[in-house]
BAFI-3210 file (N, C-alpha, C; in Angstrom, 3 decimals, decimal comma, padded with zeros to 6 digits):
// residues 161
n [1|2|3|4|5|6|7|8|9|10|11|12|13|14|15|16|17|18|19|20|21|22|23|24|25|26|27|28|29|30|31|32|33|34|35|36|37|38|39|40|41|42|43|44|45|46|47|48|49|50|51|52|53|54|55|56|57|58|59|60|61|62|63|64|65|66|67|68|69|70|71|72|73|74|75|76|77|78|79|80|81|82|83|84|85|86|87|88|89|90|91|92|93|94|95|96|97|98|99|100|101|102|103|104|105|106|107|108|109|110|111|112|113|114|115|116|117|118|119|120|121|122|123|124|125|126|127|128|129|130|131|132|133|134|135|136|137|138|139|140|141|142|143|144|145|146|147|148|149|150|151|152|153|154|155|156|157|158|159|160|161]
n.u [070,382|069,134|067,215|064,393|064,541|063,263|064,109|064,771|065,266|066,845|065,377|064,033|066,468|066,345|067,450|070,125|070,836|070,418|072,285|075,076|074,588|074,363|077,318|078,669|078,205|075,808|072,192|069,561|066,173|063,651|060,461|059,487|057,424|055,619|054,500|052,578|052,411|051,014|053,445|053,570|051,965|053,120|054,054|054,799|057,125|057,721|059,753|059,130|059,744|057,657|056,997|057,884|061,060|061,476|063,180|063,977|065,889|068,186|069,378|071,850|070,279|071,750|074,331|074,691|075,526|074,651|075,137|076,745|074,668|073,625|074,950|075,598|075,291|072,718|070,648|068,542|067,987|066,765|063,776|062,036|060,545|060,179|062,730|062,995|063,970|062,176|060,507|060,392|058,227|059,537|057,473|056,194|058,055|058,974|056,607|056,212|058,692|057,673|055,450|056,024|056,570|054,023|052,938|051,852|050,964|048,460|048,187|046,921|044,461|041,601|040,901|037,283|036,803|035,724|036,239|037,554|037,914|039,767|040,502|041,347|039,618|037,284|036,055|035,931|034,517|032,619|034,107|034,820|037,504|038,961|041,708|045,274|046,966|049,742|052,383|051,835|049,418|046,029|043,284|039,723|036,064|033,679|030,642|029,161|026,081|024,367|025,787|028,752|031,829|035,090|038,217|041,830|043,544|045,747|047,907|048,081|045,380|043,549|041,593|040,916|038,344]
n.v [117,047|119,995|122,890|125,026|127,240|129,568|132,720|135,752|138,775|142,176|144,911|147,108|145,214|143,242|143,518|144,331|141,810|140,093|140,297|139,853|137,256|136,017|136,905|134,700|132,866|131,574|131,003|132,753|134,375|137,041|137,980|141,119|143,965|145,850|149,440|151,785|155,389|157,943|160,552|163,843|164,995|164,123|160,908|158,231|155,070|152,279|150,075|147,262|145,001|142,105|140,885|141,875|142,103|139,274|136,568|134,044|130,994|128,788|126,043|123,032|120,480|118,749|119,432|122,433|125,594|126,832|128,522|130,337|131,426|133,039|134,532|136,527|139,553|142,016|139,772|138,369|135,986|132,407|131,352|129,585|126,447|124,735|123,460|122,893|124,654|126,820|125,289|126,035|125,011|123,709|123,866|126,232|128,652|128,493|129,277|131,853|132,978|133,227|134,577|136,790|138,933|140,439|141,413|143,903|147,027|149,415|152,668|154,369|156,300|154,693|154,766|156,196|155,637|156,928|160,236|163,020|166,467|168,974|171,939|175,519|176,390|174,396|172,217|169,530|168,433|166,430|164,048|162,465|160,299|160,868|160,587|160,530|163,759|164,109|164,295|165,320|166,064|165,799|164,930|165,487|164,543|166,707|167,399|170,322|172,067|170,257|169,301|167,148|168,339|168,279|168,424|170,127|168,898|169,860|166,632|166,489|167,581|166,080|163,762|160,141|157,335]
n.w [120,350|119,073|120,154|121,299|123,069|125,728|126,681|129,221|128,624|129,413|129,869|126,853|125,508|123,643|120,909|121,830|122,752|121,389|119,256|120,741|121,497|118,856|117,766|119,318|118,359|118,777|117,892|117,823|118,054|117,973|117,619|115,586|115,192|113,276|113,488|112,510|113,038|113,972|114,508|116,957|114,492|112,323|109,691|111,187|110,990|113,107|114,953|117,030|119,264|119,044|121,384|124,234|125,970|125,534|124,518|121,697|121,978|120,149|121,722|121,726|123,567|125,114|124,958|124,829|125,903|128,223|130,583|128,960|127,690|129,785|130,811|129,113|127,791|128,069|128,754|130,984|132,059|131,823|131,024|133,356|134,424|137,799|137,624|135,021|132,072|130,191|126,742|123,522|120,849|117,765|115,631|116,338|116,212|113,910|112,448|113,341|112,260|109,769|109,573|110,452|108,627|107,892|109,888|110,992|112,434|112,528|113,114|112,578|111,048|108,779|105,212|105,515|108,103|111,076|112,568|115,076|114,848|115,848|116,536|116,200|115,001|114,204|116,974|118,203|115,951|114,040|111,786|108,618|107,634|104,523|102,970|103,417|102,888|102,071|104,584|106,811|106,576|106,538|104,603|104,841|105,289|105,864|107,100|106,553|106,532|105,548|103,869|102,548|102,771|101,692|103,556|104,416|106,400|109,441|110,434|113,625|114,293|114,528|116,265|116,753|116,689]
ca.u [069,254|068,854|065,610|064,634|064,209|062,411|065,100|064,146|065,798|066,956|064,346|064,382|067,762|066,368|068,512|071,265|070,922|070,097|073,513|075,613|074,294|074,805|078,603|078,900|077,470|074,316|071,086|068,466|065,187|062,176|059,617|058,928|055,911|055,780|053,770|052,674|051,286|050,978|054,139|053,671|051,490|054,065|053,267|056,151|056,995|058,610|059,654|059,441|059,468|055,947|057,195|059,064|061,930|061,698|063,899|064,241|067,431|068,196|070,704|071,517|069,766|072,689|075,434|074,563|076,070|073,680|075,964|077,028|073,580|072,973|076,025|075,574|075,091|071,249|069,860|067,974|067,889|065,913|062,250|061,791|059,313|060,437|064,285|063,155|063,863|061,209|061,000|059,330|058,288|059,887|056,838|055,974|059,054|058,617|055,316|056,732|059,431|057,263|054,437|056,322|056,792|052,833|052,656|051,882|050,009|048,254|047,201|046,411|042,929|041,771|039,593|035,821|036,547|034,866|037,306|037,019|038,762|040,198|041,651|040,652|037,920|036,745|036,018|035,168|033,631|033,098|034,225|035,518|038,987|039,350|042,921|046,245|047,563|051,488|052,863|051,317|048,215|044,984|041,686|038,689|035,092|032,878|029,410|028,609|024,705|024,254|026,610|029,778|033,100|036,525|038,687|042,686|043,374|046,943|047,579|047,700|044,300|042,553|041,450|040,345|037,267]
ca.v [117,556|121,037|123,078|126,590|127,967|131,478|133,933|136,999|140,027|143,044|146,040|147,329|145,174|142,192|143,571|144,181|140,389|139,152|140,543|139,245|136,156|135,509|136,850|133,587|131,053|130,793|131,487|133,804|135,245|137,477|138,520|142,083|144,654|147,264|150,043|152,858|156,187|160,176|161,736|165,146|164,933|163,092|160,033|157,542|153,395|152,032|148,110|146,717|143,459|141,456|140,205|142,820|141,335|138,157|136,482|132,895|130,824|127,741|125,285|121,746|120,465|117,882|119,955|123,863|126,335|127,675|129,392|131,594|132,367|133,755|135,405|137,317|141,417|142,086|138,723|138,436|134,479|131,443|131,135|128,261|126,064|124,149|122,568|122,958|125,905|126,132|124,760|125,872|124,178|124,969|124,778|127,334|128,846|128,645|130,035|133,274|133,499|133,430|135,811|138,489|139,770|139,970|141,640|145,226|147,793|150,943|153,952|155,912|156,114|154,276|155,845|155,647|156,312|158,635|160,905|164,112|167,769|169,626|173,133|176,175|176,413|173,038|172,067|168,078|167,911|164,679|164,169|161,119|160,320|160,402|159,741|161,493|164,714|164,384|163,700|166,805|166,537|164,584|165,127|164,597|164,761|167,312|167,593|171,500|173,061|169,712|169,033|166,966|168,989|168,100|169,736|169,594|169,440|169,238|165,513|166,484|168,083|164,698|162,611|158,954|157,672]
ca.w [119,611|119,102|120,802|121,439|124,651|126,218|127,405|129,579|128,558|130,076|129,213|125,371|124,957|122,833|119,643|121,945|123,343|119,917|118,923|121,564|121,149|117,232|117,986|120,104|117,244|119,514|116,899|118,738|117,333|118,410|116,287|115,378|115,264|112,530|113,843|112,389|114,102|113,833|116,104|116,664|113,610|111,054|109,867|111,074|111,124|114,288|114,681|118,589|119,690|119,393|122,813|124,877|126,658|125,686|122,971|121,896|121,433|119,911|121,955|121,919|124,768|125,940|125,215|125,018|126,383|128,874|130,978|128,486|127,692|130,817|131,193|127,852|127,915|127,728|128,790|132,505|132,532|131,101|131,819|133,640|135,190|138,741|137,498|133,995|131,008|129,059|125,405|122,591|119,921|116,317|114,753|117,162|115,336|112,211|111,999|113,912|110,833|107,883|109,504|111,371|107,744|107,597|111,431|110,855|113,658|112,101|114,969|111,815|110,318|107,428|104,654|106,210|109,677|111,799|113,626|115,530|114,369|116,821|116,145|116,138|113,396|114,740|117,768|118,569|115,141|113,552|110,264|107,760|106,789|103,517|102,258|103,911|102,147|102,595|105,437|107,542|106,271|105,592|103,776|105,804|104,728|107,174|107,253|106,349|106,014|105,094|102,701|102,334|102,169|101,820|104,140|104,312|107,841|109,880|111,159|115,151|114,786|114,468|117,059|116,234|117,988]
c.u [069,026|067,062|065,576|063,909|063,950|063,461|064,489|065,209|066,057|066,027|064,616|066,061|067,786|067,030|069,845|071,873|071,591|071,730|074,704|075,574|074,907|076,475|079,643|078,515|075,976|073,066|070,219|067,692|064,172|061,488|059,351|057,509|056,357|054,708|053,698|052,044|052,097|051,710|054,413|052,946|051,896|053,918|054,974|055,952|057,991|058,435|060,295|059,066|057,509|055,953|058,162|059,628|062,037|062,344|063,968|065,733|067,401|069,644|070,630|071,181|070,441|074,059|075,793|075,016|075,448|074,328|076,714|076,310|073,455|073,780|075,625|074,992|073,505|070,639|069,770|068,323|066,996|064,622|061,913|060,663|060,177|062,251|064,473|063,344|062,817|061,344|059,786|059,669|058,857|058,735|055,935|056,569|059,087|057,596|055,711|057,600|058,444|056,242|055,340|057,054|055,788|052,787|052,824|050,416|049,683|047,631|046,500|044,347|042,759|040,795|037,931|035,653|036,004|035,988|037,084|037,958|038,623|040,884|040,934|039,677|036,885|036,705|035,352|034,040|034,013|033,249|035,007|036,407|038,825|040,799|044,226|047,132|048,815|051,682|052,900|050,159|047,637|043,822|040,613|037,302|034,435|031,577|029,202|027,429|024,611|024,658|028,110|031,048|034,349|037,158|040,227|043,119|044,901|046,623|047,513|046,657|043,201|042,744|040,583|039,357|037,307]
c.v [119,022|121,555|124,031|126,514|129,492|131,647|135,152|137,946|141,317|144,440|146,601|146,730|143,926|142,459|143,017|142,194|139,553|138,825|139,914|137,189|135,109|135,994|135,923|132,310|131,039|131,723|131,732|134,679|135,627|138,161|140,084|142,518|145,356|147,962|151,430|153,822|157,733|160,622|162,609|165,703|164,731|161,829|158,802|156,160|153,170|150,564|147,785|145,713|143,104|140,932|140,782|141,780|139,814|137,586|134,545|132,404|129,399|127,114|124,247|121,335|119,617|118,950|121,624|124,574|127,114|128,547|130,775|132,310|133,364|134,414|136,823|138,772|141,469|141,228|138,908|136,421|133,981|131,583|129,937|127,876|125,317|124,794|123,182|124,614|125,287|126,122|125,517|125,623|125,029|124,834|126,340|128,586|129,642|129,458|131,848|134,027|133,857|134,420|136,790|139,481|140,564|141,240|143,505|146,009|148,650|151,589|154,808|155,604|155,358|155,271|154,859|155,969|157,461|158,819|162,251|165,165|168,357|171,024|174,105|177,293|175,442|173,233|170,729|168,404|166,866|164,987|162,765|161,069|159,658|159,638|160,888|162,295|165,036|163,948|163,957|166,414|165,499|165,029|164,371|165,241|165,318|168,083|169,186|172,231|171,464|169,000|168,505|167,652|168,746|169,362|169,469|170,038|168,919|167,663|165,676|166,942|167,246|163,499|161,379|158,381|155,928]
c.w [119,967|119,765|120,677|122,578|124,632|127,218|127,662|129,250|128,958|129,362|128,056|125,246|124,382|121,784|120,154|122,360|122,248|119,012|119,123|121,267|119,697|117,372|118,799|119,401|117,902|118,031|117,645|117,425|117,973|117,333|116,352|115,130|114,546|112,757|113,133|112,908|113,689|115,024|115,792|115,038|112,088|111,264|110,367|111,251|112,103|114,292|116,277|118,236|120,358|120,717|123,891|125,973|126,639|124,004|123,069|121,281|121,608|120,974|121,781|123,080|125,499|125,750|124,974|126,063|126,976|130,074|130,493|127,799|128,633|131,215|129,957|128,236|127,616|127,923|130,314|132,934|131,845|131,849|132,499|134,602|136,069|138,109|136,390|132,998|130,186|127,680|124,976|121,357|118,440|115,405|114,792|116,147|114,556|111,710|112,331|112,398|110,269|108,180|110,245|110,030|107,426|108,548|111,109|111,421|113,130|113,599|114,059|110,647|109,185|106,694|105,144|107,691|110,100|113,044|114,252|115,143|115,799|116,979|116,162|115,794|114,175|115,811|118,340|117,111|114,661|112,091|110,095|107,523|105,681|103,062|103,006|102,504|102,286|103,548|106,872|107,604|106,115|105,144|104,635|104,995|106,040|106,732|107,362|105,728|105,040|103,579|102,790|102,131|102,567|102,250|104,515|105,857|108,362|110,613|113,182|115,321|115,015|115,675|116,663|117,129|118,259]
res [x|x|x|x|x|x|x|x|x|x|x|x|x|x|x|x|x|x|x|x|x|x|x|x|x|x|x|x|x|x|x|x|x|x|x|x|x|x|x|x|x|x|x|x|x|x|x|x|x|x|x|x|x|x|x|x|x|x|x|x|x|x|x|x|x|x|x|x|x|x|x|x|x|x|x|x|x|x|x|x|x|x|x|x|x|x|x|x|x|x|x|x|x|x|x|x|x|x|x|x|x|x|x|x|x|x|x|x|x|x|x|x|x|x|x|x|x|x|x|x|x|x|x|x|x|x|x|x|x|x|x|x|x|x|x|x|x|x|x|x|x|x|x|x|x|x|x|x|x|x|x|x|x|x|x|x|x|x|x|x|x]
***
């Protein structure tokens, strides 16, 4: 009877594991993170593991090949409790599949937020994010003589609060 078991992984090398692994028949999965965030004030998407260093992998549990799990390039060893590796469940699984399509991190403002300008016009003022202007830029709303004004501002000049 097939199972899945928690494998520790050697530091950022769950792809490379993942790899290794499926080039041996063995079926291995960890779920992803899609993150997005302002580097260097461009807007970019990055995809890490929802579970750093840890990957799961299906074996049969009477006649798997757990030796050449643990031999494998990028893997640390099984997680285990006392004797035992630990199991987890596939509906555990399953549920991981169908949402880690779902699983998405923003760092970047939405419209409505209150954020702070930073540059030097500004200085720690507060202002609204409106909507991002390219890929540089965003539109913020800032309180002037009592009055609303859209203002197109670089993305590293904004701090989020």
């Amino acid at each position: 009877m097939e199972s899945w078991y928690l494998v520790v992984c050697k530091p950022k090398q769950e792809e490379r594991a993942k790899t290794n692994l499926q080039n041996q028949g063995i079926e291995a999965f960890y779920p992803k993170l899609t993150t997005e965030r302002l580097v260097k004030g461009r807007r970019t998407v990055k995809q890490t593991a929802l579970f750093p260093n840890y990957l799961f992998v299906c074996l049969d549990s009477k006649n798997g090949n757990f030796s050449a799990v643990k031999n494998t390039r990028g893997i640390g060893g099984f997680v285990s409790y006392g004797a035992n590796y630990q199991l987890v469940s596939k509906h555990i699984i399953d549920q991981l599949k169908n949402e880690r399509a779902h699983t998405i991190e923003s760092k970047i403002p939405k419209t409505g937020d209150v954020v702070s300008v930073n540059n030097y016009s500004f200085n720690n003022i507060k202002a609204i994010y409106k909507e991002p202007d390219g890929d540089m830029r965003s539109i913020l709303l800032i309180n002037l003589l009592n009055k609303q004004v859209e203002m197109s501002v670089d993305n590293k000049d904004i701090n989020q609060y």
